[in-house]
Residue frames as qw, qx, qy, qz and C-alpha x, y, z in Angstrom:
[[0.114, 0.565, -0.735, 0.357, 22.08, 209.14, 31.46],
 [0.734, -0.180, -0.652, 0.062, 21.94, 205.60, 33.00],
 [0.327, -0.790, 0.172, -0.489, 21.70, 205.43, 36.83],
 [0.066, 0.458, -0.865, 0.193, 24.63, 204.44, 38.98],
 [0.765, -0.548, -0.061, -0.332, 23.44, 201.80, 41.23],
 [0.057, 0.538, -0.805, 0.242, 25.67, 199.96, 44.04],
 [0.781, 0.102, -0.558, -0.262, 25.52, 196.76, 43.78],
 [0.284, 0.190, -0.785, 0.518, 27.49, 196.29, 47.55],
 [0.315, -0.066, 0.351, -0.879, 24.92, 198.22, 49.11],
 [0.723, 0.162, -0.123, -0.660, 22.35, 196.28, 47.58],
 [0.559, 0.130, -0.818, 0.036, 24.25, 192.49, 48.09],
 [0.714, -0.608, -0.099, -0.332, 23.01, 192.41, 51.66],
 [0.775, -0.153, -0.505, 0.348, 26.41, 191.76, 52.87],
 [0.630, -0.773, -0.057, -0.041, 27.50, 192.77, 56.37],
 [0.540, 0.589, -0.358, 0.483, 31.18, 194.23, 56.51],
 [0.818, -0.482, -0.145, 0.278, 33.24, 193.11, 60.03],
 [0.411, 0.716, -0.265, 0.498, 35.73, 195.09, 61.14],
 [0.804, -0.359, -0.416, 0.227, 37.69, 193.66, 63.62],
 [0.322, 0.185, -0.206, 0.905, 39.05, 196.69, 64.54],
 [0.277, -0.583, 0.052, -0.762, 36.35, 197.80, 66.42],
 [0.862, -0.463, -0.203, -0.026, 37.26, 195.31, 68.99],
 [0.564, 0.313, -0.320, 0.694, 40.75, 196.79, 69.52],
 [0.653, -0.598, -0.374, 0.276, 41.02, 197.64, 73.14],
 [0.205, 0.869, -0.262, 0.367, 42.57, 201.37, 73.59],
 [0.723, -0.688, -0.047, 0.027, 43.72, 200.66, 76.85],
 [0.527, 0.711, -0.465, 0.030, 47.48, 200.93, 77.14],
 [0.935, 0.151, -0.252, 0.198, 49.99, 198.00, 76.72],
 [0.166, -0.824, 0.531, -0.104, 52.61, 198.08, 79.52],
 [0.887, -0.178, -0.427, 0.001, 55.32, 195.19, 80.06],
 [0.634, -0.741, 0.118, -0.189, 56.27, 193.95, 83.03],
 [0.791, 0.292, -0.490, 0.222, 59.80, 192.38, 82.98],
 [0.761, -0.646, 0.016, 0.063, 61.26, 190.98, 86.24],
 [0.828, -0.099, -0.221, 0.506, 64.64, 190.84, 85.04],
 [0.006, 0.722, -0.218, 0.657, 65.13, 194.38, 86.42],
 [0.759, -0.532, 0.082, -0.367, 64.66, 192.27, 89.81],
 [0.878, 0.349, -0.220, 0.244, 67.59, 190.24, 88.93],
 [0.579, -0.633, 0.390, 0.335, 70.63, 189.84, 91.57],
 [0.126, -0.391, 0.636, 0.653, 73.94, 190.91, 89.08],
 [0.474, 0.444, -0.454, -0.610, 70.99, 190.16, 86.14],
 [0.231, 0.310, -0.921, 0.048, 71.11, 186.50, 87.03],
 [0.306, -0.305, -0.902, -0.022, 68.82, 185.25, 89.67],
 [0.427, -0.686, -0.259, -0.530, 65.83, 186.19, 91.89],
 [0.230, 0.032, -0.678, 0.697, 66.83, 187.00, 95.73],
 [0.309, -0.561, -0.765, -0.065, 63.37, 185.94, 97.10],
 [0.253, -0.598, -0.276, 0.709, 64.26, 189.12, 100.31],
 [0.008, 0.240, -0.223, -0.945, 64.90, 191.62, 97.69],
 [0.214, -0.240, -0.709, -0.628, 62.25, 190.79, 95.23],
 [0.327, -0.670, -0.666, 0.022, 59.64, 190.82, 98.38],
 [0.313, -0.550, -0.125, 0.764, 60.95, 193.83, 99.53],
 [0.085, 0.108, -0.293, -0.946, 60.57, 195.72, 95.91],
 [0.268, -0.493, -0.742, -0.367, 56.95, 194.03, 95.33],
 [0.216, -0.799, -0.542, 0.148, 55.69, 196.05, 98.90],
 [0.218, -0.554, -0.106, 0.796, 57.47, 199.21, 97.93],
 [0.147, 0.192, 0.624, 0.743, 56.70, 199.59, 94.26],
 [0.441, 0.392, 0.361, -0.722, 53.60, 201.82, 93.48],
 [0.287, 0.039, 0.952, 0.101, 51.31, 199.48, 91.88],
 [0.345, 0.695, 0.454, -0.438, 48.72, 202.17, 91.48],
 [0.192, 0.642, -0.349, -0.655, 50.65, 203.54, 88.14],
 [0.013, -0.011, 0.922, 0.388, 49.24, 200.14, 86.22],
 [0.387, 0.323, 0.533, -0.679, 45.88, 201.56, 87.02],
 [0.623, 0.656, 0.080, -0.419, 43.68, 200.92, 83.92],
 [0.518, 0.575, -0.542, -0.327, 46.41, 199.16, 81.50],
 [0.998, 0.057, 0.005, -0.018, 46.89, 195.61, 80.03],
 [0.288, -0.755, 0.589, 0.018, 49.89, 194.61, 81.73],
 [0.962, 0.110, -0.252, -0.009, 52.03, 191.69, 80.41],
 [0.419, -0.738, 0.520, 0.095, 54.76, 189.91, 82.70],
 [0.709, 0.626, -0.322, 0.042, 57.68, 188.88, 81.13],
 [0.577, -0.573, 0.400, 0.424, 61.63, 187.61, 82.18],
 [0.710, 0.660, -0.245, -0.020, 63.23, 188.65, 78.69],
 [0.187, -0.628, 0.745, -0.124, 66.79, 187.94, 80.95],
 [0.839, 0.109, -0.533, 0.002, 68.25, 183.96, 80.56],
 [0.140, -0.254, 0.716, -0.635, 67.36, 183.02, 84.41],
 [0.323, -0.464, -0.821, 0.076, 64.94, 180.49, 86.36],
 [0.325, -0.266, 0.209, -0.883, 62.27, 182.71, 87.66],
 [0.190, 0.263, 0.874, -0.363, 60.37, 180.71, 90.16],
 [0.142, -0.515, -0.699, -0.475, 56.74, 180.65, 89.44],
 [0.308, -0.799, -0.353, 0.376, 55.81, 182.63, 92.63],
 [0.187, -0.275, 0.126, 0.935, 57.61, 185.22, 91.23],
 [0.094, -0.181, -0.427, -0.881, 54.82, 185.97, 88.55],
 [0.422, -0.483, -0.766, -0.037, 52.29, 184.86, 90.77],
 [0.411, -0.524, -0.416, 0.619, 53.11, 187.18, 92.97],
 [0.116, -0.059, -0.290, -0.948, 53.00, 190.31, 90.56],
 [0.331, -0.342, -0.714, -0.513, 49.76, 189.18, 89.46],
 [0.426, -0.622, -0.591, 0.286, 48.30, 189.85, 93.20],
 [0.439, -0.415, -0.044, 0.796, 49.66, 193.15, 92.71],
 [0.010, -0.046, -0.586, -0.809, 48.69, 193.97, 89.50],
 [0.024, -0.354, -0.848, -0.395, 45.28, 192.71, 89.70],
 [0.113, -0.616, -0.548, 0.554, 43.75, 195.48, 91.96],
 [0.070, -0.612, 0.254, 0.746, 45.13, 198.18, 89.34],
 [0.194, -0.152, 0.755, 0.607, 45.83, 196.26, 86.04],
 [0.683, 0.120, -0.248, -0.676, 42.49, 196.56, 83.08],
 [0.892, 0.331, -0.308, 0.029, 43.98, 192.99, 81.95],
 [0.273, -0.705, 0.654, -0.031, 47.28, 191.05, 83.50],
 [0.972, 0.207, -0.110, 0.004, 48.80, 187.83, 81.28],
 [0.418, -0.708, 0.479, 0.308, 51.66, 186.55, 81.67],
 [0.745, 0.491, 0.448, 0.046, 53.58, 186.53, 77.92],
 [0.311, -0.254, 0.106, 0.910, 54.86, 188.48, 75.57],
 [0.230, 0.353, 0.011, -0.907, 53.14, 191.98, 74.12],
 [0.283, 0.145, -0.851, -0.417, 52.26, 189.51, 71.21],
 [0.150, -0.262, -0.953, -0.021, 49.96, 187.36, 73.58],
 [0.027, -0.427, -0.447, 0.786, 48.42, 190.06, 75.15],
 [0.346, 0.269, -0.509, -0.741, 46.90, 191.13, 71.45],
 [0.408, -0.210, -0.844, -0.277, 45.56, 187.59, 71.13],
 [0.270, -0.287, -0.721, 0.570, 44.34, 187.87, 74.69],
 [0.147, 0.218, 0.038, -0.964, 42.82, 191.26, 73.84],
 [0.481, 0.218, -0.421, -0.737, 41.11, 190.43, 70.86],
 [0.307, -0.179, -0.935, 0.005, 40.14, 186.50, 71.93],
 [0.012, -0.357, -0.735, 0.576, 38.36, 188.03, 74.89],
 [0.195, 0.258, -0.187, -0.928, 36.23, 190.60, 72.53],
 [0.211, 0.074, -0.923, -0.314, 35.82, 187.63, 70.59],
 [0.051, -0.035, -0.845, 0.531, 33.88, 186.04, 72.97],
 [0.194, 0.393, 0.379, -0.815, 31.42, 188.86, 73.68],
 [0.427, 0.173, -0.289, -0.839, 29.91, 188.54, 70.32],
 [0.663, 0.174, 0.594, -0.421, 26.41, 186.60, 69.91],
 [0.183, -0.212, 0.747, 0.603, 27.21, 184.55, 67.25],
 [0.379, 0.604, 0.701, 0.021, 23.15, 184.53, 66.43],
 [0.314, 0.733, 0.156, -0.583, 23.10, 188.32, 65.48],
 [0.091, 0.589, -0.664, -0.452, 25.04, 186.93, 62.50],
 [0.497, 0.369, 0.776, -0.121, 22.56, 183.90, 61.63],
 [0.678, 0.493, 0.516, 0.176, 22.54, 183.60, 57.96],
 [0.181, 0.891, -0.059, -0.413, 24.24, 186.41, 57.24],
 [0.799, 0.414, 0.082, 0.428, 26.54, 186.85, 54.42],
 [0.449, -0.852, 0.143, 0.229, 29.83, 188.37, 56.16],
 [0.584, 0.712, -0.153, 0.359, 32.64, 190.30, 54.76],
 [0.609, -0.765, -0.128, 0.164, 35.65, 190.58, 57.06],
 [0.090, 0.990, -0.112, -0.011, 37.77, 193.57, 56.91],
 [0.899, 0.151, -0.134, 0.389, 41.41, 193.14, 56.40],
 [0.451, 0.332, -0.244, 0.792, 43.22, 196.48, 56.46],
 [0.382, -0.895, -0.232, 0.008, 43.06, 198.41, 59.86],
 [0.040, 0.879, -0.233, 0.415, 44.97, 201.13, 61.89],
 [0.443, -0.676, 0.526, -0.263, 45.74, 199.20, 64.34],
 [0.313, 0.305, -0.868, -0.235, 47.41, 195.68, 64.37],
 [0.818, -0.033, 0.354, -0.451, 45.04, 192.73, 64.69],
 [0.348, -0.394, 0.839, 0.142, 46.74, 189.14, 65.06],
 [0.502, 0.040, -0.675, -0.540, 45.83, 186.65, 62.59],
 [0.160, -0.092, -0.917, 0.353, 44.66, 184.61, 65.51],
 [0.170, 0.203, 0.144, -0.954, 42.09, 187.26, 65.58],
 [0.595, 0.163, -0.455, -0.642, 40.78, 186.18, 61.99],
 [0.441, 0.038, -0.894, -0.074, 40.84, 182.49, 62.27],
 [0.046, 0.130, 0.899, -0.415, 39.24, 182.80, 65.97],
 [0.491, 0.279, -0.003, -0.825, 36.06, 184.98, 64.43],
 [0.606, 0.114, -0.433, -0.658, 35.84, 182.40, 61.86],
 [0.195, -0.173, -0.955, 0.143, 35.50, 179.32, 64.19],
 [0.159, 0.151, 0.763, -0.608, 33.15, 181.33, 66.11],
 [0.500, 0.458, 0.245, -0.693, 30.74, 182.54, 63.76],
 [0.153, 0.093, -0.870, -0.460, 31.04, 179.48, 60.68],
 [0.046, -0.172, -0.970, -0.166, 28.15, 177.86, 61.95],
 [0.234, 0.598, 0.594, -0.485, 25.94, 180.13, 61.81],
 [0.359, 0.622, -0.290, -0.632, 26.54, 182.69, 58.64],
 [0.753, 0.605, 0.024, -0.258, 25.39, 181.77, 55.34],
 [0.734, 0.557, -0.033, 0.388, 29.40, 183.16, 54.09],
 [0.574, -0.729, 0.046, 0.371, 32.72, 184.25, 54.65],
 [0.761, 0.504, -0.002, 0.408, 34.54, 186.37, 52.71],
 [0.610, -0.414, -0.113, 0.666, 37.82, 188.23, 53.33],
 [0.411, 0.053, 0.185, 0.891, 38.73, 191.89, 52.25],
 [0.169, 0.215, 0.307, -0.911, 36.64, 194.62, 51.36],
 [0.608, 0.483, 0.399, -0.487, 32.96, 194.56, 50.06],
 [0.660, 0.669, -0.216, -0.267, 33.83, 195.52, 46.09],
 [0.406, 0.666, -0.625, 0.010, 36.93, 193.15, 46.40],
 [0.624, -0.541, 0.380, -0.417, 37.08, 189.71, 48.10],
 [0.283, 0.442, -0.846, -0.097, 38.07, 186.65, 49.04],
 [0.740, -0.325, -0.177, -0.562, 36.06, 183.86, 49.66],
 [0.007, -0.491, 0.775, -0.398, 36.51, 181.86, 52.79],
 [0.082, 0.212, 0.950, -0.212, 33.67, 179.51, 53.52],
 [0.504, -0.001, -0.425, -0.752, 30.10, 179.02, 52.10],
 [0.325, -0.134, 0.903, -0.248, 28.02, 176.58, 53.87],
 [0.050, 0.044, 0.921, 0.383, 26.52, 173.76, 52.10],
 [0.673, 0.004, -0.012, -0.740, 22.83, 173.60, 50.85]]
């Protein structure tokens, strides 16, 4: 009997999975137009008046995004002013929708990686995960870490696509 061998295991590549940069933290938003006079506009009294009664401590730990989903002029002090609120409590505080907060999540992860430990490598990056990772996600990995890896391919080890090879 012939012996198996695995040929993935044995390609030296290096499988990414951008899912272990998914932030558990939970995802609250913030939307002001509950703050809305008749739904309509900000009343500067009221709206200072609910910002020092509100308990600010129940965004402790989570990635808050502020929003106005309502069709109204919210001053800019209005989110400015959350945000001074939030920021004692909040993990994370953008102002956006749930959507940016995801890029925001997963840019800032981004970041954190040293794009040497990945110096010549030949890099496979995962596609399917449990959780949702933006495409903004993929594209920022590969800016950061083209100039340094060997390759880029997409999907899974035994099945890929190839995304960038750098020249000899």
């Amino acid at each position: 009997m012939e012996e198996i061998i695995n040929r993935v295991a044995n390609s030296g590549l290096i499988s990414f999975d951008l899912e272990d940069y998914y932030d558990p933290a939970e995802r609250i938003v913030f939307d002001i137009k509950d703050q809305l006079y008749e739904g309509l506009i900000l009343r500067e009294k009221d709206f200072r008046e609910f910002i020092k009664e509100h308990d600010w401590s129940a965004y402790q730990d989570k990635n808050v995004t502020i929003t106005c989903t309502a069709e109204a002029i919210v001053p800019t002090w209005a989110y400015m002013l959350i945000t001074t609120r939030l920021e004692p409590f909040a993990k994370n505080v953008l102002f956006g929708s749930p959507e940016d907060m995801e890029t925001y999540l997963f840019n800032k992860a981004i970041a954190s990686i040293n794009p040497e430990d990945y110096r010549d490598a030949k890099l496979v990056i995962k596609g399917c995960s449990n959780h949702p990772v933006p495409i903004s996600a993929y594209t920022e990995l590969v800016r950061r870490l083209a100039p340094v890896v060997s390759s880029i391919m997409y999907g899974e080890p035994c099945s890929t696509v190839p995304i960038y090879k750098r020249k000899k």
